[in-house]
N, C-alpha and C positions, 0 to 999 in steps of 0.2 A: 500400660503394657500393650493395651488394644490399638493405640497410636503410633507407639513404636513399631508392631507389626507391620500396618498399614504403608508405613514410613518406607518401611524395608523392598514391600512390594509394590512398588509405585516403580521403584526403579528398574522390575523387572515387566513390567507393564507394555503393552503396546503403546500408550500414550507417552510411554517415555522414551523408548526403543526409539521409536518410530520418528520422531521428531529429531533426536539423536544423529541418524543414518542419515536424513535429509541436510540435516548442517555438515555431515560429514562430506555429504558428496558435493555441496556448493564450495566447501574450504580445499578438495581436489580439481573441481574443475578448472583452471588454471594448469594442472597436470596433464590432466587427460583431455582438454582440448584446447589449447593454449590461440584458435583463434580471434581475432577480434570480436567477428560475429557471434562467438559462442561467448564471450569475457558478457559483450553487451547483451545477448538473452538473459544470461545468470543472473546480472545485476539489476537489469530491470523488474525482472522476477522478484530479486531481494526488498529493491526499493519499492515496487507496489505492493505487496504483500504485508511491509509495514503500513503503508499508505490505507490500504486496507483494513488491517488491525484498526487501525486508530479510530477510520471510518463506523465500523464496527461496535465499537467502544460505543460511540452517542444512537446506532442503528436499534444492535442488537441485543446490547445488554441495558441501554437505559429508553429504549423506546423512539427516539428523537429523528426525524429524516430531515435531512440538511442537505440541498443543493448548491451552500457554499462551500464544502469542502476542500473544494478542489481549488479555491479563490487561495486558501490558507498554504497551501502546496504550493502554487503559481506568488506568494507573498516569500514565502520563504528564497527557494528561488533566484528572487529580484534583490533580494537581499544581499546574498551571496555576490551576484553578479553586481552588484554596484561597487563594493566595497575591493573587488578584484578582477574588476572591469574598468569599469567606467568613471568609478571617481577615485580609485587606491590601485596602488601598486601589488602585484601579485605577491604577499608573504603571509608567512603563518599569520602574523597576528592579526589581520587582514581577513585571512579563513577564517578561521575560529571567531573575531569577533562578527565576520557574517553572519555564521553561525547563530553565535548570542546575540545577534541581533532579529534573526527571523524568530527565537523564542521567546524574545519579549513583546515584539509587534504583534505575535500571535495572541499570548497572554493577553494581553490591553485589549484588543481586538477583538478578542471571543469575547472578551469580557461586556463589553458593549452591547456584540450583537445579542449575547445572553440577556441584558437589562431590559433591552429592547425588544426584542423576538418571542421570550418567553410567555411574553405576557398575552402571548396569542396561543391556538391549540393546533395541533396536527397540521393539516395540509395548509393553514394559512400562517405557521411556520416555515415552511417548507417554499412557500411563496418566498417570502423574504430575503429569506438568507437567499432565493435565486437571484431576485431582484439585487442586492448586493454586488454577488457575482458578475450579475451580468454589468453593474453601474461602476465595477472594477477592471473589468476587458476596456471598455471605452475609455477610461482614463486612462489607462494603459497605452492604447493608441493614439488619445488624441494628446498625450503630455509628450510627443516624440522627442524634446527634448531634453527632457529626465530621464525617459524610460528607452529611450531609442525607436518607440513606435514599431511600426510593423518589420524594420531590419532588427529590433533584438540588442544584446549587447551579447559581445564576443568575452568570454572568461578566459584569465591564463592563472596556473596555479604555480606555487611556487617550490622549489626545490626538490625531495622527492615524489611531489606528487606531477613533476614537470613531465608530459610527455616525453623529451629529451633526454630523462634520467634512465643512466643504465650501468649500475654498478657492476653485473656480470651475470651470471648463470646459477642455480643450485636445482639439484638431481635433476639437470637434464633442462629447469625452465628458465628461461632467460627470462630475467628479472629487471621489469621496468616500472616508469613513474604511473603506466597503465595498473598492469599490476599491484601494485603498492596501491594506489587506489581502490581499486579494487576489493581488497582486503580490509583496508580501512574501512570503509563503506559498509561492510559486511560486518564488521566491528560495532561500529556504531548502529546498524539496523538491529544486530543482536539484543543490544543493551537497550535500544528502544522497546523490540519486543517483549525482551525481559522485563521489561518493568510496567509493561499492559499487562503482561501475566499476572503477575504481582498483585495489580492494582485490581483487576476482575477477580480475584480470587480472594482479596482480602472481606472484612467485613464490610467496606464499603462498597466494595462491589455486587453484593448481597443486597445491602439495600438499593441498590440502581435497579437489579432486576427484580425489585420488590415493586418501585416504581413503577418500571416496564408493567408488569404485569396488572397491577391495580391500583393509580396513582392516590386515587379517593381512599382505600383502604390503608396505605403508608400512611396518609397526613392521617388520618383516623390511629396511626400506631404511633402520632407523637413526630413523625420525619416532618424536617419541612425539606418539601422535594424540592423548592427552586434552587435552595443551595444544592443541593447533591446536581441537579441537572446542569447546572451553572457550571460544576466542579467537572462533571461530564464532559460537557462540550470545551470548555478550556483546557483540560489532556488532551484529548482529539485532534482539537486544532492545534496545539501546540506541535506533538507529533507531526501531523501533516506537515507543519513548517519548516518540520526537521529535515523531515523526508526528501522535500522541494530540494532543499538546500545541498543535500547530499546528490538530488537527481542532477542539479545544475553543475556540480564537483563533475561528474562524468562524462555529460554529454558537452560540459563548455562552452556552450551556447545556451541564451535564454529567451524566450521571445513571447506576446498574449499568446499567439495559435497555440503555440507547444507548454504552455506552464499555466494558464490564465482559459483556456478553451471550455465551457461547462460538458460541448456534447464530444470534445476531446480528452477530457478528463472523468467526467466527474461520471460520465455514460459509464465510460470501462469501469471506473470504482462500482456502480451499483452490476453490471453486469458480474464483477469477481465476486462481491458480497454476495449473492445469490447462487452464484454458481458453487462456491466454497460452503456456504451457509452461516447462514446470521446468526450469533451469541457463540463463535466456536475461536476468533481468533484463529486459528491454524486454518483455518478453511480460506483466509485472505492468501495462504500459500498455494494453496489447490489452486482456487479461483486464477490467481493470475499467473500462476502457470497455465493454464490449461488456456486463457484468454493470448497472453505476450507468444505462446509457443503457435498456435493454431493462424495466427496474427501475420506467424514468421515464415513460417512451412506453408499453410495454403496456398498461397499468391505463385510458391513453384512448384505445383503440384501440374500446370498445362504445360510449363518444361519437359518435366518429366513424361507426361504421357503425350508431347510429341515426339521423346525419342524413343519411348517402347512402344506405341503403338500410332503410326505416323498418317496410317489411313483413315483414325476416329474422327472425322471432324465434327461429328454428335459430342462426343467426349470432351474432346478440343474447348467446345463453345460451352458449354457444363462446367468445364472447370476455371476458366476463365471468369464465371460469375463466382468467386470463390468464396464471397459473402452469402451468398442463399447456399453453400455447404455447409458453414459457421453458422450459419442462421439453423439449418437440418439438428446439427450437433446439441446447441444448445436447448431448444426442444428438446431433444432426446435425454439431456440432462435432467432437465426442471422436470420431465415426467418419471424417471427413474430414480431420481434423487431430487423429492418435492421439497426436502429439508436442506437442501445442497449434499454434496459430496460428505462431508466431515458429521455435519449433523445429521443425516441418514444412516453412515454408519456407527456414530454412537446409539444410534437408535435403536439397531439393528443387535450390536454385540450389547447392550442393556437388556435387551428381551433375552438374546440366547442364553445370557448369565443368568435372568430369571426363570427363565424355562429348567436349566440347570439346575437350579437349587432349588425348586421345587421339584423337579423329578428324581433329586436325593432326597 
């Protein structure tokens, strides 16, 4: 019965609310601001934000820092794009076996580096999986005949996910192969999220942040941590693979800089994770919102104050450095919110709820 309660008021919860209204407003934006620039903040949003979760997953709930992550993103990716690039023809079966193609490469792959890398501790893990990374960008460049090198391979998608596509209009949105991606995309990052939910939440996620917490104490409880951390980092990576995969569906082009870059990628992943906060999952949404938007907006904030105010050219040269604002910002985050954002304020409403029921 005490389950059944609890069951009941979850769903009037702010943790359920709240996540709720946010899916709701990414499934409107398409309505309410149907431009290109806004289609691409959302989604980028979407797809880091999984990108993140995943990262998360080996970070903040099983202990684990990996600076190849972002290697697993930039694999996925390349995946996609070969199979509807560069060596197949743009069609579903083409997609989707991209798809299933960056989740088995990742599987095998994490699997490796896990046999491999575990067998080392902390930061001289963390070495590794860089050294990976970084021995994956070179190959990347110097194979220019596989991978296309430093021009990239151009993606064309097929059908209605074809730029081209344009069945007509509904309430008012013109409805294209943009769109329709879009939502797909949004589709697919749900169910990926949904099922880190799932998988942190279950009992094996329980023992990861048993792990986390005191690795010597778990093997003392009978766990043998390499598989769980094994099992860790292969969801992770796997994810990330996905995520790639889905990133390269939208922007259609793939290239090392943009999908394969450590201090173009894997930088922002650890700046979101901190800024959202570690072991929260939803805070991968903070995080790179609050990174992809300040990203997007800053850069025309000397626009703006040349045309309201035309005589600051103190101002002018100030905002023109619009990285030491974004530099100011986050400071101010990490000392206001030393847990990031999400895990600061669970922190915050856990106290007030105990403060509560002790002061009944």
């Amino acid at each position: 019965m005490l389950r059944r309660e609890q069951r009941k008021k979850r769903y009037y919860s702010i943790g359920f609310v709240l996540p709720c209204l946010v899916l709701a407003l990414f499934v409107l934006i398409p309505f309410l601001g149907p431009s290109y620039k806004t289609l691409d903040l959302a989604l980028k949003i979407i797809i880091f934000a999984s990108l993140v979760a995943s990262f998360d997953i080996m970070l903040g709930y099983t202990g684990i820092l990996s600076f190849g992550h972002g290697m697993f993103f930039g694999i996925g990716a390349y995946c996609v794009a070969f199979l509807n690039g560069k060596y197949g023809d743009p069609t579903y079966f083409h997609l989707f076996l991209g798809l299933l193609l960056a989740v088995a490469v990742a599987c095998v792959l994490a699997l490796i580096v896990s046999l491999i890398s575990l067998r080392v501790k902390a930061i001289f893990f963390a070495m590794i999986t860089l050294a990976l990374a970084e021995l994956t960008i070179v190959l990347a460049n110097k194979l220019s005949h596989f991978t296309g090198g430093e021009d990239g391979i151009s993606i064309s998608l097929p059908g209605i996910f074809s730029a081209a596509f344009s069945p007509g209009s509904f309430l008012g949105l013109d409805i294209s192969g943009r769109v329709i991606t879009y939502y797909f995309i949004l589709l697919a990052c749900l169910g990926l999220f949904a099922l880190m939910l799932r998988f942190t939440h279950s009992p094996l996620g329980r023992v990861l942040q048993a792990i986390r917490d005191n690795t010597d104490r778990a093997e003392a409880l009978g766990y043998k941590t390499f598989y769980f951390q094994t099992l860790s980092i292969v969801l992770g990576c796997t994810v990330a693979a996905m995520t790639g995969g889905l990133y390269a569906m939208w922007v259609g082009y793939v290239n090392p800089e943009s999908t394969l870059e450590v201090m173009a990628i894997m930088l922002n992943v650890l700046l979101m994770v901190i800024i959202g906060g570690m072991g929260t999952l939803y805070g991968g949404i903070v995080g790179a919102a609050f990174l992809l938007i300040t990203q997007t907006f800053l850069p025309d904030l000397q626009k703006l104050a040349i045309d309201l105010f035309p005589n600051a050219s103190l101002l002018h040269t100030i905002l023109e450095r619009w990285l030491l604002l974004f530099g100011i910002l986050f400071i101010l985050v990490v000392i206001f919110f030393p847990k990031g954002v999400v895990g600061s304020a669970r922190e915050f409403i856990a106290r007030a709820r105990g403060e509560a029921f002790f002061s009944s």
